[in-house]
C-alpha positions as CSV (number, residue, x, y, z in Angstrom):
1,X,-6.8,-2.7,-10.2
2,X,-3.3,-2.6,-9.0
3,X,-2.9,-1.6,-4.8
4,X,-0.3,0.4,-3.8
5,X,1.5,-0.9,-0.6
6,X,2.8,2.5,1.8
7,X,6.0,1.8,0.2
8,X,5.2,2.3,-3.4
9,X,3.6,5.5,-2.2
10,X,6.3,7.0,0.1
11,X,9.2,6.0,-2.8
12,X,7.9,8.8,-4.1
13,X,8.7,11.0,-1.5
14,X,12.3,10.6,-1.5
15,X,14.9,13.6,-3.5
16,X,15.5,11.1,-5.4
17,X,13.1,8.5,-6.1
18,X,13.8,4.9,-7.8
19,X,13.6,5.4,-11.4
20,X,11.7,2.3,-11.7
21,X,9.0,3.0,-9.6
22,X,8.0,6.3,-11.0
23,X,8.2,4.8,-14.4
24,X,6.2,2.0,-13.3
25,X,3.9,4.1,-11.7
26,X,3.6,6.0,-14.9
27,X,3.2,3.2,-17.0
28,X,0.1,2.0,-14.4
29,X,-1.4,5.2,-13.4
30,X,-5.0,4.4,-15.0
31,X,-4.8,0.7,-12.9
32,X,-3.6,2.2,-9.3
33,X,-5.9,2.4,-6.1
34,X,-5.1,1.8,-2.6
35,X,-6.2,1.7,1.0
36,X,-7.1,4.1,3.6
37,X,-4.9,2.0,5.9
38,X,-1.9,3.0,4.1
39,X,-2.6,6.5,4.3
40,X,-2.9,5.6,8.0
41,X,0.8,4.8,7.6
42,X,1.8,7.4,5.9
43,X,0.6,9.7,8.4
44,X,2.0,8.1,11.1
45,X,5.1,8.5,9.5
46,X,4.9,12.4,8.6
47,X,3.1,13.3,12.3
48,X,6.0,10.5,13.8
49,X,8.7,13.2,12.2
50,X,7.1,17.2,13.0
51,X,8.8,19.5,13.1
52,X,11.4,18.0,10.6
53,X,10.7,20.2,8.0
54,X,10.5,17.0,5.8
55,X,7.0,16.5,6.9
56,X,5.1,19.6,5.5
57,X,7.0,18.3,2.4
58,X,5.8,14.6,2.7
59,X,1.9,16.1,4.2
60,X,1.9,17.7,0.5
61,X,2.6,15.3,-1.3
62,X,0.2,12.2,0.7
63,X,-2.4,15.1,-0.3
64,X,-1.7,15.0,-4.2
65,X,-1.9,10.9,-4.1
66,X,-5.6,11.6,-2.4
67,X,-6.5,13.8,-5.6
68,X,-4.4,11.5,-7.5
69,X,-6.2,8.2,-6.5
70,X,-9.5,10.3,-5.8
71,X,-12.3,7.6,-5.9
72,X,-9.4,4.5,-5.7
73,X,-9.0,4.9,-1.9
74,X,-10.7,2.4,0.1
75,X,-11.8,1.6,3.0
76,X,-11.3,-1.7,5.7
77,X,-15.2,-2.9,5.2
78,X,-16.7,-5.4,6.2
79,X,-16.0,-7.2,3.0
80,X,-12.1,-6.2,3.9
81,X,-12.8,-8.1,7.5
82,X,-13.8,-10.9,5.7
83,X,-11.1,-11.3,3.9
84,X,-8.4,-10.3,6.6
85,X,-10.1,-13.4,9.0
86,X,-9.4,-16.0,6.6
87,X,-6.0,-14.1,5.8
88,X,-4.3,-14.1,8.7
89,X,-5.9,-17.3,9.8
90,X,-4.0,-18.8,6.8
91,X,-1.0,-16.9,7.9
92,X,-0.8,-18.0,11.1
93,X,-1.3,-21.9,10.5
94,X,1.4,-21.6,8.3
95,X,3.9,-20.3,10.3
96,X,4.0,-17.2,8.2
97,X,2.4,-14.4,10.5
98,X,1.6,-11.0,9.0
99,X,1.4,-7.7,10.4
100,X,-2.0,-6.5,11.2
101,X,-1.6,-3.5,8.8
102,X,-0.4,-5.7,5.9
103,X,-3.3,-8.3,6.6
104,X,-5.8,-4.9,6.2
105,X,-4.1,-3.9,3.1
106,X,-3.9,-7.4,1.8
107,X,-7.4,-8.5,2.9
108,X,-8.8,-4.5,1.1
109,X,-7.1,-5.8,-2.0
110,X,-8.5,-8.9,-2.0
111,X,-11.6,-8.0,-1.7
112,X,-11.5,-5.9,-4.4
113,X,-10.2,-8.4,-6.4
114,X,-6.7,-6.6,-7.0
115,X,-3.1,-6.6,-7.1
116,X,-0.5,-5.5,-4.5
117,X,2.3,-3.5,-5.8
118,X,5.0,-3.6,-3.0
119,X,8.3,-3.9,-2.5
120,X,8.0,-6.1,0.6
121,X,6.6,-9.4,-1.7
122,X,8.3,-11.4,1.3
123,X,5.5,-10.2,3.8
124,X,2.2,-10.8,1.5
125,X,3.8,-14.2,-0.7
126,X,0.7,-16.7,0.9
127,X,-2.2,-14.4,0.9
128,X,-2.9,-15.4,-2.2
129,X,-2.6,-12.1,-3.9
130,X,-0.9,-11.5,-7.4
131,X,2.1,-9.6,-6.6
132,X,3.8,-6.5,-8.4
133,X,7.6,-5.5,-6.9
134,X,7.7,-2.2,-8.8
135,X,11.3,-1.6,-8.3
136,X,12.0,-5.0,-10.5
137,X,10.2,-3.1,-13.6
């Protein structure tokens, strides 16, 4: 199972998405899940933007990765808390803090057992996740 960071997702937002990504994506689609925190994001981002009409545009198309990922979405459990205590623990003794979303969508995947695709590898290189940049593909 392959998790998609907020930035994989939103790529695809764009006019004029990376050709990369959407081939990647393509090439991946039966492997893809992700995490209700990045939809979080996501809609932080479109509600951050009304009443650009950008965001009915970007609201549409969050709602056809739901269908998209239907049954690959999940949730910050309590098997997801675990994982994000001795995650950012780790982080922090090694100088190399991570934001409390990325720890939740790191600490989802690793639960799960998956990979992150993202294209900010920098900001989840110790959690000891395998690590997909899809705009290197």
């Amino acid at each position: 199972m392959i998790f998609l960071d907020t930035n994989v997702i939103s790529e695809t937002f764009k006019q004029k998405p990376s050709e990369a990504v959407i081939s990647w994506i393509t090439r991946f689609e039966s492997e893809l899940a992700s995490s209700t925190v990045v939809i979080g994001e996501i809609l932080h981002g479109i509600r951050k933007i009304y009443p650009d009409p950008r965001a009915a545009r970007w609201e549409a198309n969050l709602k056809l990765w739901q269908r998209r990922l239907a049954g690959n979405i999940y949730s910050y459990d309590q098997n997801g808390a675990d994982a994000y205590g001795s995650l950012m623990a780790d982080a922090s003794k090694s100088g190399r803090p991570i934001s409390a979303p990325d720890g939740m969508i790191a600490a989802i995947a690793k639960a799960h057992r998956g990979k992150l695709a993202t294209r900010n590898t920098r900001h989840f290189e110790h959690t000891g996740i395998e690590l997909i940049n899809p705009w290197d593909h």
